[in-house]
C-alpha positions in Angstrom: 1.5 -29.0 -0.4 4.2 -28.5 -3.1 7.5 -27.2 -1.5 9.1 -24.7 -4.0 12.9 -24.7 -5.5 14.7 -22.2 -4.6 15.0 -21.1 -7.9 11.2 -21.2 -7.7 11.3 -19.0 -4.7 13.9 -15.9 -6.2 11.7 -15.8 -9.1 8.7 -15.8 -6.9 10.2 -12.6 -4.4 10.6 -11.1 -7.3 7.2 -10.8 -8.5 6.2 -9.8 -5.5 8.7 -7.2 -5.0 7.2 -5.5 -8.3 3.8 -6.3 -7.0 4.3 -4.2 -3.7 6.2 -1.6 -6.1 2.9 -1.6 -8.3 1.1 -1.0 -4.6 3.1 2.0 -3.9 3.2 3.6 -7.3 -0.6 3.4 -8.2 -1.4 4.6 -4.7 0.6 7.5 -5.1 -0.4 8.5 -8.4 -4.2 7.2 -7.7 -4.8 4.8 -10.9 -7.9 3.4 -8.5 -8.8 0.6 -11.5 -5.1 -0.7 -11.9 -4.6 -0.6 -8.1 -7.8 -2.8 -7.1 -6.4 -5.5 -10.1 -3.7 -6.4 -7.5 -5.9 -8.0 -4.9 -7.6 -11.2 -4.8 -11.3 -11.2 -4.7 -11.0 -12.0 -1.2 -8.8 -10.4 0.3 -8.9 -9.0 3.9 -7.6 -5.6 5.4 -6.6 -4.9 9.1 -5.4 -1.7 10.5 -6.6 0.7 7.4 -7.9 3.2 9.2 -12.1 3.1 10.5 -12.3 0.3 7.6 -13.8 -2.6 9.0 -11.8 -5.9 8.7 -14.5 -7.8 6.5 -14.6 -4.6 4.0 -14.6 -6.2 0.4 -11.7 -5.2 -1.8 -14.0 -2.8 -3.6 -15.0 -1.4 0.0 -10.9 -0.9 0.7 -10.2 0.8 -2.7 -13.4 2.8 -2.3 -12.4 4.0 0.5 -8.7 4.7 0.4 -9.5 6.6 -3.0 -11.7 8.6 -1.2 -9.0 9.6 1.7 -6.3 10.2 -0.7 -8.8 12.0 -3.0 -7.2 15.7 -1.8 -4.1 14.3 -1.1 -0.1 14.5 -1.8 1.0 10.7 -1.3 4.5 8.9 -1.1 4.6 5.7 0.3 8.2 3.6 0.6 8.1 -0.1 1.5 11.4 -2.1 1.5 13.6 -4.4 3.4 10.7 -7.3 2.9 11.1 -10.7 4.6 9.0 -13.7 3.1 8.4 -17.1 3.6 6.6 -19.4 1.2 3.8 -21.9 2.7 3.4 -23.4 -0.5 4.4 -22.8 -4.3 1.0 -20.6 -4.4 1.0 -18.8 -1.1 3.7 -16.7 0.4 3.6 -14.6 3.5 6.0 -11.2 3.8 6.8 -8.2 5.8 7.8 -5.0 4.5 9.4 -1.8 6.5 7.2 1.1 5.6 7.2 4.9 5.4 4.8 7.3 4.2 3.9 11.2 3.5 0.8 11.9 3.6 -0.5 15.5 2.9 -3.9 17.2 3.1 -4.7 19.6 0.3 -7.4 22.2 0.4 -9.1 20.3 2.7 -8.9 20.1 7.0 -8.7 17.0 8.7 -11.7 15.5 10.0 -10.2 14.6 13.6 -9.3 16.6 15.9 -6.4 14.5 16.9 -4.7 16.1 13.7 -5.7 20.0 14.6 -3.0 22.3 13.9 -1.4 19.4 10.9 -1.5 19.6 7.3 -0.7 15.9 7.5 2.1 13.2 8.7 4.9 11.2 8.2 4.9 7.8 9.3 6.8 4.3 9.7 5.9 0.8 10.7 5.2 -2.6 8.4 3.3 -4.0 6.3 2.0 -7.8 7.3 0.7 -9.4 4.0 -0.3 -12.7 2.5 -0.1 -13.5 -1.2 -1.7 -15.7 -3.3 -0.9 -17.0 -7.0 -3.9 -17.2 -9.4 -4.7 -19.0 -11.7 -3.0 -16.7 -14.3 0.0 -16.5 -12.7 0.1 -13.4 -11.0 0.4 -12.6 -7.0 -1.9 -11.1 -5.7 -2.6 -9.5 -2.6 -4.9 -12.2 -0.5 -4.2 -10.3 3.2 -2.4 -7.2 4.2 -2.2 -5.4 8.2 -0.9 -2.4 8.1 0.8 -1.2 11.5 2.7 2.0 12.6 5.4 2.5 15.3 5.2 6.5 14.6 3.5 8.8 13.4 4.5 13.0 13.5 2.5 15.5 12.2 3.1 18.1 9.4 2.6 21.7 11.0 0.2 23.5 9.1 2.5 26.2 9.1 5.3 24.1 7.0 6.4 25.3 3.3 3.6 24.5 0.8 5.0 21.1 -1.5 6.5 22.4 -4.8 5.2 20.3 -7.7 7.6 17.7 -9.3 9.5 18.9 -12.6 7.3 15.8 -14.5 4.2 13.5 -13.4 4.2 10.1 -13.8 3.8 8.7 -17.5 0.7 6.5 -17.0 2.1 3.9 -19.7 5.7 4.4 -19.1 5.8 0.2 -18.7 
C-alpha cells in the first residue's frame, strides 16, 4: 500500500472537493449523463431511499432521475473529513443539507400528506477511488439524515431564479 505525501493528500482533497461539488450541481440541475460519469462501475449505495443496496450505478441514477424528475432540488454538502487508505482510495464525510420540492405532482406516501416537500440535514458516508485516468470517482456513498421537516403545502410557491445554470459555463 503506497502511503501518500501530504502534498499528495491537499491535492487529492481537492479533487474530491470538486467531485462532490460536481455531485451537487449536476443533481440539482439534472445533467443525468454527466452525473452517472462520477461513479465507479461498481459502486454501492445505502440509505437512497426504497433503492436496494446492490442497485448498479445505472439502477441509482435511473432512479434518482426519476424522483427528481418534477422536482425543485438544492443540495449543500460541506465541512468534509477524509482519510486516505492508500494513494488511490480515500474515505470522507460530508455535513449535508437539502431542499427538496414536489412540483405538479403529490407525493406518493402518505407519510408526506399535507407537504409539498422537505428540508433536511445529516451526512454523507462515501468512499472514493482513483481510476486509471486519474479522476476520483465515487466507489461507495450512505447517505443518512438526523432531520427531516416538511414543506406545508400551503407555503409560497418558489419564484424562478433571475438565470439557469450555463450547461458549459466550465
Amino acid at each position: 500500500m503506497t502511503t501518500p505525501t501530504a502534498i499528495d493528500r491537499l491535492l487529492a482533497i481537492e479533487d474530491l472537493r470538486q467531485l462532490k461539488a460536481r455531485y451537487c450541481r449536476l443533481l440539482d440541475t439534472k445533467r443525468w449523463q454527466d452525473f452517472r460519469a462520477l461513479f465507479a462501475e461498481d459502486c454501492v449505495f445505502e440509505g437512497m431511499g426504497n433503492l436496494p443496496v446492490s442497485a448498479s450505478v445505472d439502477t441509482f441514477v435511473n432512479h434518482v432521475s426519476r424522483r427528481h424528475a418534477h422536482t425543485i432540488t438544492a443540495h449543500h454538502c460541506h465541512t468534509p473529513e477524509f482519510r486516505f487508505l492508500s494513494s488511490g482510495e480515500a474515505r470522507g464525510i460530508w455535513a449535508m443539507e437539502d431542499f427538496v420540492e414536489w412540483q405538479g405532482v403529490e407525493h406518493v406516501s402518505p407519510d408526506w400528506a399535507g407537504f409539498k416537500g422537505f428540508r433536511a440535514c445529516g451526512h454523507y458516508e462515501e468512499a472514493y477511488r482513483l481510476g486509471d485516468d486519474g479522476q476520483w470517482r465515487f466507489a461507495f456513498m450512505r447517505l443518512t439524515r438526523l432531520r427531516m421537516d416538511g414543506v406545508p403545502a400551503d407555503s409560497p410557491a418558489p419564484r424562478a431564479g433571475a438565470r439557469q445554470a450555463s450547461a458549459d459555463w466550465l
